[in-house]
C-alpha positions in Angstrom: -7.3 74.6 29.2 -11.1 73.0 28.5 -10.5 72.7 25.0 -6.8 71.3 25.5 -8.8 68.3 27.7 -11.2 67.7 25.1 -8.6 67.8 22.3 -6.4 65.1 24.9 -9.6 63.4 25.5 -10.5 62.8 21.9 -7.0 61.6 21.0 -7.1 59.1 23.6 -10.7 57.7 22.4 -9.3 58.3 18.4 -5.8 55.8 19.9 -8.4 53.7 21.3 -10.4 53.1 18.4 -7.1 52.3 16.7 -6.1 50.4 19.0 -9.3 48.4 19.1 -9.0 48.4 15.2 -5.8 46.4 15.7 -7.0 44.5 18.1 -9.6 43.0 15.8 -7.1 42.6 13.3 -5.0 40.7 15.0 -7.4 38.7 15.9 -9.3 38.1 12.8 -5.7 37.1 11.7 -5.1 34.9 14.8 -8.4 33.2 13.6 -7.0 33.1 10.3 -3.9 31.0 11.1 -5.8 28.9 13.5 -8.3 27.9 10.9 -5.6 27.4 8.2 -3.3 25.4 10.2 -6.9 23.2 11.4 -7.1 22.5 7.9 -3.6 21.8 7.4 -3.4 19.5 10.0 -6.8 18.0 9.2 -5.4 17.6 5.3 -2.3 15.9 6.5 -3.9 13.4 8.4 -6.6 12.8 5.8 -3.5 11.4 3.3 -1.7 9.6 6.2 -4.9 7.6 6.6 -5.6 7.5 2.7 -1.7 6.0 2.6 -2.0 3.8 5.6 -5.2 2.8 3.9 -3.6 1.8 0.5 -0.8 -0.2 2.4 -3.6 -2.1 4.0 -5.3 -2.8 0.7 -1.9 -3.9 -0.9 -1.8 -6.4 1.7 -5.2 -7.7 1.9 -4.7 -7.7 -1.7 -1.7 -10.2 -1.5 -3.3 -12.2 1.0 -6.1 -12.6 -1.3 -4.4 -13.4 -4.0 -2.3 -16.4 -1.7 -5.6 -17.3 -1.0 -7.0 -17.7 -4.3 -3.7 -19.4 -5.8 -3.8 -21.9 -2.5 -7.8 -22.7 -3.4 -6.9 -23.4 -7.3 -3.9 -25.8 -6.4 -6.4 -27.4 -3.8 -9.3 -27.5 -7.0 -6.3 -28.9 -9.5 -5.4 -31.6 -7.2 -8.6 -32.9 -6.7 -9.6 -32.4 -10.4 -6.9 -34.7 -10.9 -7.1 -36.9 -8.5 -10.8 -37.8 -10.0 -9.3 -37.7 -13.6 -6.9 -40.5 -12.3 -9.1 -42.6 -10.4 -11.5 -42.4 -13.8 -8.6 -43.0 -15.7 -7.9 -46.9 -13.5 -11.6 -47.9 -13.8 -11.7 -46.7 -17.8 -10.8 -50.1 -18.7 -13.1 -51.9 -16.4 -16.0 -49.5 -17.8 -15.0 -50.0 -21.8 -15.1 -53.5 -21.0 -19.0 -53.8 -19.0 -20.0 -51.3 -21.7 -18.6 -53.3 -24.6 -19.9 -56.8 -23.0 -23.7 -55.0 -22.6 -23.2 -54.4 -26.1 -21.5 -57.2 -27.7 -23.3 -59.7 -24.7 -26.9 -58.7 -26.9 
């Protein structure tokens, strides 16, 4: 009868062990998935910010570019709006230059 207890009684602590074993492999495995799906998650939101960052930069791009084109018409015009008004006084000024010179 003793040795039938001791036999039960080391069963039991050998099923606990076991069941201790299995315990911390569940939970290693638990950990496992946590830390995977973390990364995952963490992964996923990294390229929806990478996208929503390259949508941004397309259109700061485009606006930069309406911009720029806006500036250079603004630049043309008043390049020719001076080439104009230097083109109604050319006369005037070949003729005071040519009178300084031919006036000597």
């Amino acid at each position: 009868m003793y040795l039938d207890t001791v036999k039960e009684i080391q069963k039991l602590e050998e099923q606990m062990e076991q069941a201790k074993a299995q315990a911390r492999t569940q939970a290693r495995e638990a950990q496992e998935a946590a830390e995977k799906a973390g990364r995952d998650l963490l992964a996923e939101a990294r390229k929806a910010i990478r996208e929503a960052d390259a949508v941004a930069m397309e259109a700061c791009e485009a606006q930069a570019a309406q911009q720029r084109d806006a500036v250079l018409r603004a630049a043309q015009a008043d390049c020719q709006a001076l080439r104009d008004r230097a083109s109604e006084r050319m006369d005037d000024a070949v003729a005071r230059i040519v009178g300084r010179v031919v006036g000597r």
